[in-house]
Structure formats: C-alpha cells, structure tokens
PDB file with one MODEL, atoms N, CA, C and O in Angstrom:
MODEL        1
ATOM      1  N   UNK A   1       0.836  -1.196   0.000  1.00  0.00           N
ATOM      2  CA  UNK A   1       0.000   0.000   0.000  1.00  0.00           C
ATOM      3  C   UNK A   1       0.873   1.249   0.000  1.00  0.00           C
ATOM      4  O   UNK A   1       0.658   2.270  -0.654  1.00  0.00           O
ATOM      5  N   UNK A   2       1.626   1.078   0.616  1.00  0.00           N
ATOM      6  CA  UNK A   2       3.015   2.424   0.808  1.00  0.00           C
ATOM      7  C   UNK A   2       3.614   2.528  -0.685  1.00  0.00           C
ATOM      8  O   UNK A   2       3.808   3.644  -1.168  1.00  0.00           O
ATOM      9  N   UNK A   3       3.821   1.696  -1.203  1.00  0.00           N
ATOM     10  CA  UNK A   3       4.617   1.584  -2.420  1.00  0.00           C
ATOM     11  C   UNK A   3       3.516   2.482  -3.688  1.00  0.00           C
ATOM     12  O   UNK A   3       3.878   3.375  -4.454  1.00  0.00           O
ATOM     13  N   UNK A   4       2.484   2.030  -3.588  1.00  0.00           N
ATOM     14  CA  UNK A   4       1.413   2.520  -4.182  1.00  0.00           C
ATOM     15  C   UNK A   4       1.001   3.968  -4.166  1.00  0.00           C
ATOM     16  O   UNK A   4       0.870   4.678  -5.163  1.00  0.00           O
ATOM     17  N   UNK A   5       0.789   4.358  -2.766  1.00  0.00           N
ATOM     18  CA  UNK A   5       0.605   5.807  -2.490  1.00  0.00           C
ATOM     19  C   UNK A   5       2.128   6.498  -2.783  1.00  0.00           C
ATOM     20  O   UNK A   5       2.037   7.581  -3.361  1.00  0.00           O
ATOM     21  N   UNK A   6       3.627   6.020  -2.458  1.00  0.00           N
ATOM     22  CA  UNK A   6       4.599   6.737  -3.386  1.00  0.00           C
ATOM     23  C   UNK A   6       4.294   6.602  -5.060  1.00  0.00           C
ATOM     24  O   UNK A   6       4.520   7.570  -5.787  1.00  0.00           O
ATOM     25  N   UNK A   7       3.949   5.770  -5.416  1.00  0.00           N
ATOM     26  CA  UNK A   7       3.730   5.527  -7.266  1.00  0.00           C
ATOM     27  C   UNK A   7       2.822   7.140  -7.153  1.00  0.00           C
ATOM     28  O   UNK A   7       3.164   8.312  -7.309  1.00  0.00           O
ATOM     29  N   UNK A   8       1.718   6.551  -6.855  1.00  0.00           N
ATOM     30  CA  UNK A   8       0.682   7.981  -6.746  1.00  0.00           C
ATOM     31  C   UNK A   8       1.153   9.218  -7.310  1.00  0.00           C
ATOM     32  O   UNK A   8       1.068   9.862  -8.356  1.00  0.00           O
ATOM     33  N   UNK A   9       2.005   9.308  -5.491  1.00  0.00           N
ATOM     34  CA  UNK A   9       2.996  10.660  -5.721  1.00  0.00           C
ATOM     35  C   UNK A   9       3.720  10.798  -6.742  1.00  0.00           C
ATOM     36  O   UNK A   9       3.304  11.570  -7.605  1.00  0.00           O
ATOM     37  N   UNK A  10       4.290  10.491  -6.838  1.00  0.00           N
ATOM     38  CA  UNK A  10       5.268  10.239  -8.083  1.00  0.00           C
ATOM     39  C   UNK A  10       4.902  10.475  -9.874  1.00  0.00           C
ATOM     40  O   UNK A  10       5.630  10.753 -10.827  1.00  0.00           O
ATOM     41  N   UNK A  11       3.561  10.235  -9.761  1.00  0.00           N
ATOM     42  CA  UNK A  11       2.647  10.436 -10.842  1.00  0.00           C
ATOM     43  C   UNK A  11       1.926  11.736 -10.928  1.00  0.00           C
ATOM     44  O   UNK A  11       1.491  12.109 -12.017  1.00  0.00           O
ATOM     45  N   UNK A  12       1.835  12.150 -10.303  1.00  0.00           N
ATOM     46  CA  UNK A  12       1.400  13.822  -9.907  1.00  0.00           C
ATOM     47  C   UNK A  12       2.128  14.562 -10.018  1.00  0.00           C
ATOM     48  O   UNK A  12       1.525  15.630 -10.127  1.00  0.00           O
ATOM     49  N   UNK A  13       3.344  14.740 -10.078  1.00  0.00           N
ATOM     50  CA  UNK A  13       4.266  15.773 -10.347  1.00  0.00           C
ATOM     51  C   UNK A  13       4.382  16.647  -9.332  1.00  0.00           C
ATOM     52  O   UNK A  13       5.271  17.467  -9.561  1.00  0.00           O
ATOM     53  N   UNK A  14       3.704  16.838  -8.046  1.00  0.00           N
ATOM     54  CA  UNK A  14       3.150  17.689  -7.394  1.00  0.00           C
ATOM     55  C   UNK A  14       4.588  17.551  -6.511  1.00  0.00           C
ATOM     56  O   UNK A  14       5.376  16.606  -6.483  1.00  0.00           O
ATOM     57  N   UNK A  15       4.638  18.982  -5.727  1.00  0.00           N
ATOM     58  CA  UNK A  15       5.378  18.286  -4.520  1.00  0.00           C
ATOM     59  C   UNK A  15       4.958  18.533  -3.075  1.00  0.00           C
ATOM     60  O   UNK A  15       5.669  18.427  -2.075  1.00  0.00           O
ATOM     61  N   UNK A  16       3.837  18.839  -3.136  1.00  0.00           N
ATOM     62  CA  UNK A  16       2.994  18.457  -2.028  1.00  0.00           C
ATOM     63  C   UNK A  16       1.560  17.528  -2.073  1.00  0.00           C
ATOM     64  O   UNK A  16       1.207  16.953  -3.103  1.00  0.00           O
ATOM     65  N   UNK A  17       0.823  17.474  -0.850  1.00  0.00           N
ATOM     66  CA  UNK A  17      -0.131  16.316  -0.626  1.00  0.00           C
ATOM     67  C   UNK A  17      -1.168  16.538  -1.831  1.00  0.00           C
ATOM     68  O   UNK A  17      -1.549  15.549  -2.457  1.00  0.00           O
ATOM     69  N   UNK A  18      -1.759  18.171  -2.257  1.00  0.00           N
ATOM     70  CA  UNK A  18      -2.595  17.951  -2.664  1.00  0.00           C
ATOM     71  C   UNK A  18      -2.742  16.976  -3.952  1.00  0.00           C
ATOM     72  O   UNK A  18      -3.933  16.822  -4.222  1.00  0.00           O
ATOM     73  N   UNK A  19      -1.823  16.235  -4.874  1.00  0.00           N
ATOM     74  CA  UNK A  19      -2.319  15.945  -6.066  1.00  0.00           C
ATOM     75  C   UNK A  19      -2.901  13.991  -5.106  1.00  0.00           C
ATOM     76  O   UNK A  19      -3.944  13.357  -5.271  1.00  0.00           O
ATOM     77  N   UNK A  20      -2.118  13.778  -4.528  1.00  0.00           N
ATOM     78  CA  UNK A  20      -2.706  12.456  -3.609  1.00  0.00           C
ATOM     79  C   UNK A  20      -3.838  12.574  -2.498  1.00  0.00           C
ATOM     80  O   UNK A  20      -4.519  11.742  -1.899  1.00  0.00           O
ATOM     81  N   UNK A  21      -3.762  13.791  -2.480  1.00  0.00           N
ATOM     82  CA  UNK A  21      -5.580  13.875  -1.217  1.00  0.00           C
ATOM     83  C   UNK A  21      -6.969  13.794  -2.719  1.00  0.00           C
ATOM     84  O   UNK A  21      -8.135  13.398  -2.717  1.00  0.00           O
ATOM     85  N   UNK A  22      -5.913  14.488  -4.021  1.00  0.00           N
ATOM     86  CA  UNK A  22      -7.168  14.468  -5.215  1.00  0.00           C
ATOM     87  C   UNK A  22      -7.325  13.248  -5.807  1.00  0.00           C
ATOM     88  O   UNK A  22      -8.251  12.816  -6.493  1.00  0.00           O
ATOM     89  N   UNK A  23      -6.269  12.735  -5.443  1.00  0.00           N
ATOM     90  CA  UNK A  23      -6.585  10.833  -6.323  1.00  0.00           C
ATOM     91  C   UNK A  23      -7.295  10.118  -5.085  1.00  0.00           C
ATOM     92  O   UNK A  23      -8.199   9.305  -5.280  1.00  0.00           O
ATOM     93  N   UNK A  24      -6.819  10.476  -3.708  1.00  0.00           N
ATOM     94  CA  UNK A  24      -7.932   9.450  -2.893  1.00  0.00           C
ATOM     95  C   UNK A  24      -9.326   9.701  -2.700  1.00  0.00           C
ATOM     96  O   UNK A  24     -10.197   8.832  -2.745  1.00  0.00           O
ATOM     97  N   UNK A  25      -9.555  11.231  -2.429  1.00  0.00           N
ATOM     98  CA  UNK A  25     -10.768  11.303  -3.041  1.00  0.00           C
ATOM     99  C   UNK A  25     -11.586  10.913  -3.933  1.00  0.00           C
ATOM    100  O   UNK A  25     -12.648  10.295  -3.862  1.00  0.00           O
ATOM    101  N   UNK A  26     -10.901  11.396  -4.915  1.00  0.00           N
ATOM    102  CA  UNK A  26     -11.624  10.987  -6.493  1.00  0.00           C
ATOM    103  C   UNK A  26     -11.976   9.063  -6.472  1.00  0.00           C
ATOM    104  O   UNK A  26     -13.082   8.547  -6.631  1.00  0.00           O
ATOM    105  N   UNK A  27     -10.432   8.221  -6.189  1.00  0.00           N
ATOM    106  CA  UNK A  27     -10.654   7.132  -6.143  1.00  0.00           C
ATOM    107  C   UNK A  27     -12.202   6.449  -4.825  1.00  0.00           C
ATOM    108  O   UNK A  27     -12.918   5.447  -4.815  1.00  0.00           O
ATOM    109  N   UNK A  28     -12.088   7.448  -4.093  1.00  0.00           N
ATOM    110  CA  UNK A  28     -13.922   7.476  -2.968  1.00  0.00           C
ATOM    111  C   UNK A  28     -15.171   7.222  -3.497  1.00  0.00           C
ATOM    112  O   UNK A  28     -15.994   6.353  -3.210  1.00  0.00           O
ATOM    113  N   UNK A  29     -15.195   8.321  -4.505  1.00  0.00           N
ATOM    114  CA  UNK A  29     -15.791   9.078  -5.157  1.00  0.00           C
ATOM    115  C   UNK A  29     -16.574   7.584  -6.206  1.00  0.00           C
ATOM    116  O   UNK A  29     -17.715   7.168  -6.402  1.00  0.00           O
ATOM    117  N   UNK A  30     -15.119   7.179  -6.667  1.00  0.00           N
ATOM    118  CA  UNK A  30     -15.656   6.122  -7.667  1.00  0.00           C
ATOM    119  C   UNK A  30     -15.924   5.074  -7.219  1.00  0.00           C
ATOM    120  O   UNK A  30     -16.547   4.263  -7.903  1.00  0.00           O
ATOM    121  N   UNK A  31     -15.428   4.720  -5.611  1.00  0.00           N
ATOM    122  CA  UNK A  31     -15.689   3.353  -5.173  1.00  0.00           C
ATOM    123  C   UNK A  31     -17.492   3.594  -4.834  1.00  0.00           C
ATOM    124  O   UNK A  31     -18.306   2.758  -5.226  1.00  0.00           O
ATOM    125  N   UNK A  32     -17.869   4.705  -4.151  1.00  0.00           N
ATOM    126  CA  UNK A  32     -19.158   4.904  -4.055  1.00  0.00           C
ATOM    127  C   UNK A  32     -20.143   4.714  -5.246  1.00  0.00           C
ATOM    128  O   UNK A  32     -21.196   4.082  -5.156  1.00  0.00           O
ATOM    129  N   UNK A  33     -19.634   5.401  -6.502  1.00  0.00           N
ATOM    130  CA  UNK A  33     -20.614   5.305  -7.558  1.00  0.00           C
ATOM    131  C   UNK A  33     -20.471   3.903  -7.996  1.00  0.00           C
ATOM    132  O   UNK A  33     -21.578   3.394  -8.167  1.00  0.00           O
ATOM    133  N   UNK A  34     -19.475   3.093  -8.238  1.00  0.00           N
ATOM    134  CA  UNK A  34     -19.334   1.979  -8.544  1.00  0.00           C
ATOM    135  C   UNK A  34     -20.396   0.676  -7.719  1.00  0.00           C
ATOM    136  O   UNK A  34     -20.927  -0.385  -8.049  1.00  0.00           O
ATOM    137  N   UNK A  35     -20.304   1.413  -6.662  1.00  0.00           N
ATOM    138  CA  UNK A  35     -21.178   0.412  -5.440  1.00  0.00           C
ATOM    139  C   UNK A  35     -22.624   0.423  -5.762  1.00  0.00           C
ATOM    140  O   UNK A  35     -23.374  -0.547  -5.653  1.00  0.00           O
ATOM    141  N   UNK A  36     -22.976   1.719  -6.207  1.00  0.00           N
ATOM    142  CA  UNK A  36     -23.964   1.982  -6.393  1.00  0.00           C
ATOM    143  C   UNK A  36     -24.741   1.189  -6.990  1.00  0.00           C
ATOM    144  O   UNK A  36     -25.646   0.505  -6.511  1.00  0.00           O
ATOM    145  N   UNK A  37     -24.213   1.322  -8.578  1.00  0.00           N
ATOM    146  CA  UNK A  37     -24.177   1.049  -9.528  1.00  0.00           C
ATOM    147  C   UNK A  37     -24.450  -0.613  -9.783  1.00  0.00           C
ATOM    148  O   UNK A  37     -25.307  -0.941 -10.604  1.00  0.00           O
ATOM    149  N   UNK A  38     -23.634  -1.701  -8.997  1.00  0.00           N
ATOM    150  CA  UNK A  38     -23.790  -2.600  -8.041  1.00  0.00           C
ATOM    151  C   UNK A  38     -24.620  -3.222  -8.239  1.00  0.00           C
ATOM    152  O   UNK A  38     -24.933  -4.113  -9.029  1.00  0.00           O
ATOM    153  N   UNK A  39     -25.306  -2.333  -6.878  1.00  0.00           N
ATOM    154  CA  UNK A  39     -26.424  -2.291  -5.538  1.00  0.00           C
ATOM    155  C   UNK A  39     -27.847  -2.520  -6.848  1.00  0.00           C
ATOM    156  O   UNK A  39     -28.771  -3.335  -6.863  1.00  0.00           O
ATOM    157  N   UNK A  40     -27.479  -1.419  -7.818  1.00  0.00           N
ATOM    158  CA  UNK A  40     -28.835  -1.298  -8.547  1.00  0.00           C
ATOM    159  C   UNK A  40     -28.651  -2.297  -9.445  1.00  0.00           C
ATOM    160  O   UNK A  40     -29.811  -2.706  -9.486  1.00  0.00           O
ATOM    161  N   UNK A  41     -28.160  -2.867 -10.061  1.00  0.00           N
ATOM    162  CA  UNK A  41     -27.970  -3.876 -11.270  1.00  0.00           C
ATOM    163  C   UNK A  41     -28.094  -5.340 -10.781  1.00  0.00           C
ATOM    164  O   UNK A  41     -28.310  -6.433 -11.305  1.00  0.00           O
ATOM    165  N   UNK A  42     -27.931  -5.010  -9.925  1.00  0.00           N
ATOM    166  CA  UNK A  42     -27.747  -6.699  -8.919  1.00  0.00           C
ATOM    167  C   UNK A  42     -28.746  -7.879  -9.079  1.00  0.00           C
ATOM    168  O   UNK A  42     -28.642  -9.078  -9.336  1.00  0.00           O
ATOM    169  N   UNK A  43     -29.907  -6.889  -8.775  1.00  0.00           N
ATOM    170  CA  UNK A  43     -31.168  -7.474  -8.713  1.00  0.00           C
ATOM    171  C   UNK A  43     -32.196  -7.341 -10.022  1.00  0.00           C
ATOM    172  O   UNK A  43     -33.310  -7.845 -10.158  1.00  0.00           O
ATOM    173  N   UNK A  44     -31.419  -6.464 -10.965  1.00  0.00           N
ATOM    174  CA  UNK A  44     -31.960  -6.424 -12.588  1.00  0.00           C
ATOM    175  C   UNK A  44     -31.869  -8.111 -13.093  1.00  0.00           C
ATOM    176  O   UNK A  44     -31.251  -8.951 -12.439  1.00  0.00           O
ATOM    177  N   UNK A  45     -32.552  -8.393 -14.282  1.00  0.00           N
ATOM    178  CA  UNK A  45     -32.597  -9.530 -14.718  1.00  0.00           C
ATOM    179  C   UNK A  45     -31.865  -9.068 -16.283  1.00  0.00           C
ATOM    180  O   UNK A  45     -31.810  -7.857 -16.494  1.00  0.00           O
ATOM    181  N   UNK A  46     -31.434  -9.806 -17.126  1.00  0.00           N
ATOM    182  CA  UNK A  46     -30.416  -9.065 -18.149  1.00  0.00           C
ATOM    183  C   UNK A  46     -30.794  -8.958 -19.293  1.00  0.00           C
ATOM    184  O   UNK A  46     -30.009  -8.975 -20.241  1.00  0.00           O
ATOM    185  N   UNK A  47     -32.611  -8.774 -19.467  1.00  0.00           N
ATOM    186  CA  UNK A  47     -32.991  -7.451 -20.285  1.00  0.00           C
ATOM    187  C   UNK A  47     -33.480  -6.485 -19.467  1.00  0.00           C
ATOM    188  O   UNK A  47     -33.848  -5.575 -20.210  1.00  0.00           O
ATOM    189  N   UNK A  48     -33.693  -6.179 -18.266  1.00  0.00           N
ATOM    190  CA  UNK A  48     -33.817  -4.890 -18.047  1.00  0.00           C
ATOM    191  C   UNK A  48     -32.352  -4.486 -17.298  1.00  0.00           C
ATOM    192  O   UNK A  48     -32.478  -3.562 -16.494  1.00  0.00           O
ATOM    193  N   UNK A  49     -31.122  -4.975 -17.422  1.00  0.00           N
ATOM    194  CA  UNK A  49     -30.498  -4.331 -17.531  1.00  0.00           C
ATOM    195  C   UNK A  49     -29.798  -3.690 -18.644  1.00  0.00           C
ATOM    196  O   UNK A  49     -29.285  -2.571 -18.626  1.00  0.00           O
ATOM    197  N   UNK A  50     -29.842  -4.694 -19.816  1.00  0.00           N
ATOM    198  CA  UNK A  50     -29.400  -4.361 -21.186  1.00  0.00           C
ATOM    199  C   UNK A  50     -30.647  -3.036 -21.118  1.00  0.00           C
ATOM    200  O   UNK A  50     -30.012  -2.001 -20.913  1.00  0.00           O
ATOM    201  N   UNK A  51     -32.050  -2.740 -21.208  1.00  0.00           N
ATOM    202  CA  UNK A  51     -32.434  -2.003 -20.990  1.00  0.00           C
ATOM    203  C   UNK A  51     -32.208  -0.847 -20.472  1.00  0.00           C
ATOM    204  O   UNK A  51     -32.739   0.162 -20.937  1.00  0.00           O
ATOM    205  N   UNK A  52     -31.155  -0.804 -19.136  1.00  0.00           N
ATOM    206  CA  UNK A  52     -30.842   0.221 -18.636  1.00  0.00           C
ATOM    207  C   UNK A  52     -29.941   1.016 -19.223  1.00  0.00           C
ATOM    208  O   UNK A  52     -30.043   2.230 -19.401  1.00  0.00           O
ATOM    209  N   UNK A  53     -28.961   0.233 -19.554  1.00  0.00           N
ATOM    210  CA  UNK A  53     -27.334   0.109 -20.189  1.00  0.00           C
ATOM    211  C   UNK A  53     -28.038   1.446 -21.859  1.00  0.00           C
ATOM    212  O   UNK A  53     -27.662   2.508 -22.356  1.00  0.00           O
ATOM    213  N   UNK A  54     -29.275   0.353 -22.102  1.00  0.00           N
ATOM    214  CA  UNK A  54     -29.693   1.164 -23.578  1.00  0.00           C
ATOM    215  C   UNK A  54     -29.980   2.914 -23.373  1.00  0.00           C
ATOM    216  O   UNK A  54     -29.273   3.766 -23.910  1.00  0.00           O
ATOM    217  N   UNK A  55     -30.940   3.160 -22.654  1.00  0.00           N
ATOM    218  CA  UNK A  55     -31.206   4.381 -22.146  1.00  0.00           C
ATOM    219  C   UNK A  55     -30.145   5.478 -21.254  1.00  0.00           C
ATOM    220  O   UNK A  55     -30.389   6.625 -20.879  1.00  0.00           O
ATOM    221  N   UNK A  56     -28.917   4.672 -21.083  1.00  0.00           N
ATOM    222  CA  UNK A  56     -28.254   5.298 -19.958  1.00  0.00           C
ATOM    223  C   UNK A  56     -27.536   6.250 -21.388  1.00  0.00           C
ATOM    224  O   UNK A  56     -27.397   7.464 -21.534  1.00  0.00           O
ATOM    225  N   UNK A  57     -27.207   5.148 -22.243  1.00  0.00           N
ATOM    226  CA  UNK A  57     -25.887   5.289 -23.366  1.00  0.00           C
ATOM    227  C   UNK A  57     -26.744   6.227 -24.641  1.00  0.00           C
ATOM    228  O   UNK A  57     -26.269   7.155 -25.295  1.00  0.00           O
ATOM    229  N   UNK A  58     -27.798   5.789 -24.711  1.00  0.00           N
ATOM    230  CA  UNK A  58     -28.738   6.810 -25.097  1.00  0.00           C
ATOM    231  C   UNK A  58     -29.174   8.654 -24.712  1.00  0.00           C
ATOM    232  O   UNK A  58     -29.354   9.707 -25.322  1.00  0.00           O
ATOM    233  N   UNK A  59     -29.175   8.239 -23.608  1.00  0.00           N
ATOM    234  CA  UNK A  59     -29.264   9.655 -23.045  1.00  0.00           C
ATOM    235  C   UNK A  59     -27.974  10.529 -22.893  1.00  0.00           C
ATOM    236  O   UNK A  59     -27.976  11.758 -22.820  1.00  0.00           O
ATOM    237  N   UNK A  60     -26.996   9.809 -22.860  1.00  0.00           N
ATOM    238  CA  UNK A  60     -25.689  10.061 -23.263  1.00  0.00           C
ATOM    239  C   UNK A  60     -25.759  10.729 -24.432  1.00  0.00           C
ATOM    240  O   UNK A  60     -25.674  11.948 -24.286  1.00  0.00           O
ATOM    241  N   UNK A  61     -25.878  10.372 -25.481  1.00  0.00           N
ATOM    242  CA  UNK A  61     -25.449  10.311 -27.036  1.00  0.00           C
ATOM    243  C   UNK A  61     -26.341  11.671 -27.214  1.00  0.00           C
ATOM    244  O   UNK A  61     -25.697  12.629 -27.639  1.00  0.00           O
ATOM    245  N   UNK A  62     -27.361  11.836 -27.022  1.00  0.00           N
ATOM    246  CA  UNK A  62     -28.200  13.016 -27.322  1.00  0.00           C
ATOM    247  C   UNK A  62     -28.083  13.939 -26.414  1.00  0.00           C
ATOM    248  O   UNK A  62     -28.676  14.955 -26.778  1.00  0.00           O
ATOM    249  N   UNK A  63     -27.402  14.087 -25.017  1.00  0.00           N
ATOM    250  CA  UNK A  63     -27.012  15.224 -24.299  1.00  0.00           C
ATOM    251  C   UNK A  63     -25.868  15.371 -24.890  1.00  0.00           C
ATOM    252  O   UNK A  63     -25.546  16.526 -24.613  1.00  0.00           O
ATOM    253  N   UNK A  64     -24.926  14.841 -25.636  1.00  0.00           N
ATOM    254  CA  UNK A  64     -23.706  15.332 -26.280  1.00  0.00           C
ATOM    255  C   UNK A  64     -24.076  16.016 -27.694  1.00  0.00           C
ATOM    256  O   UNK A  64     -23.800  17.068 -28.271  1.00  0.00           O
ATOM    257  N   UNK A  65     -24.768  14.981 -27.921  1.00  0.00           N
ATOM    258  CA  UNK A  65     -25.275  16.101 -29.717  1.00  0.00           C
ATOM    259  C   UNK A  65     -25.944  16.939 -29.477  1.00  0.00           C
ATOM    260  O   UNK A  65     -25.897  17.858 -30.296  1.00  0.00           O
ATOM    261  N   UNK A  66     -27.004  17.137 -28.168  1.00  0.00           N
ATOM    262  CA  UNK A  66     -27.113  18.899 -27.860  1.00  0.00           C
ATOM    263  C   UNK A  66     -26.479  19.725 -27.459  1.00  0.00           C
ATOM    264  O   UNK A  66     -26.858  20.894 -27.534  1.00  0.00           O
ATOM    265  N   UNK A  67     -25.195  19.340 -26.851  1.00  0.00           N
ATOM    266  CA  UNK A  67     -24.009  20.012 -26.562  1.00  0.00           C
ATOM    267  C   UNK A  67     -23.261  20.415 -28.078  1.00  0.00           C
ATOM    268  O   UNK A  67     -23.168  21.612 -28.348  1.00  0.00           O
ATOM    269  N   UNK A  68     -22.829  19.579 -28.877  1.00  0.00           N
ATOM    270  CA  UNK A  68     -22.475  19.569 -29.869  1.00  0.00           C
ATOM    271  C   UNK A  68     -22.820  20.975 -30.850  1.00  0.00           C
ATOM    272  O   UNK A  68     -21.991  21.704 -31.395  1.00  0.00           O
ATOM    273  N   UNK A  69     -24.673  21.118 -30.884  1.00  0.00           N
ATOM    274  CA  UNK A  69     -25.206  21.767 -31.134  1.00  0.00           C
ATOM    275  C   UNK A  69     -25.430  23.356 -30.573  1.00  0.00           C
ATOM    276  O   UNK A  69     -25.747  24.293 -31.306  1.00  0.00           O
ATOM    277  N   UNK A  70     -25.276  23.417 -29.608  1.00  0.00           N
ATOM    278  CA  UNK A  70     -24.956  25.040 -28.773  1.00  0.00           C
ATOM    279  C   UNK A  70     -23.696  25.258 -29.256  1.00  0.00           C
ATOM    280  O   UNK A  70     -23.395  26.275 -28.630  1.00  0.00           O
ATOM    281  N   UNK A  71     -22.731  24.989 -29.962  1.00  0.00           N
ATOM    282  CA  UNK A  71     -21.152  25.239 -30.051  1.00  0.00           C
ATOM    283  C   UNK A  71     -20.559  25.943 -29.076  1.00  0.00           C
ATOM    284  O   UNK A  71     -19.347  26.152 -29.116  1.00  0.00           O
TER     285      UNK A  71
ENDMDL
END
C-alpha cells in the first residue's frame, strides 16, 4: 500500500499532498458510484439491464449532440 501511495505521488508531479488527497478522493468518489451502480444492477434480470445500459448510453449520445449543437 506504501509503495502505491509513493507511485501515486510520483505520478502527480506535485510536490505536495494535494495531487494524492485528489486521487484518494476521487478514487472514494468512484468506489461509491461503482457500489452503487452494483447495488442497482444486482437485482436487474439481463434485459432490463441491457435495458438500462440502452437508455443510460442513449441519453448520453443526445445530451452530447445537444451540446455539440450550442457550439
């Protein structure tokens, strides 16, 4: 784990804590949404999760081509 949090550092360029307080956070951040994510799929059956997966990646694709579209 020590070896890891020096890699970290080392990868940040930084020479203080903040660029490793922003990767453990962030890495929080994703263990939470990941869990989530989980938690909710778990108990899906695998067309309504392919279902979900469809609408998620969907709603994706058309909030970017309206982004796209405001230039």
């Amino acid at each position: 784990m020590h070896s890891m949090i020096l890699l970290a550092y080392a990868q940040t360029g930084s020479s203080t804590w903040d660029g490793i307080v922003n990767m453990a956070v962030s890495a929080l951040i994703n263990s939470v949404v990941y869990a989530l994510i989980f938690k909710v799929m778990h108990d899906l059956t695998l067309p309504q999760a392919l279902v979900v997966v469809a609408v998620v990646f969907g709603g994706l694709y058309f909030w970017s081509r309206a982004r796209d579209r405001r230039g």
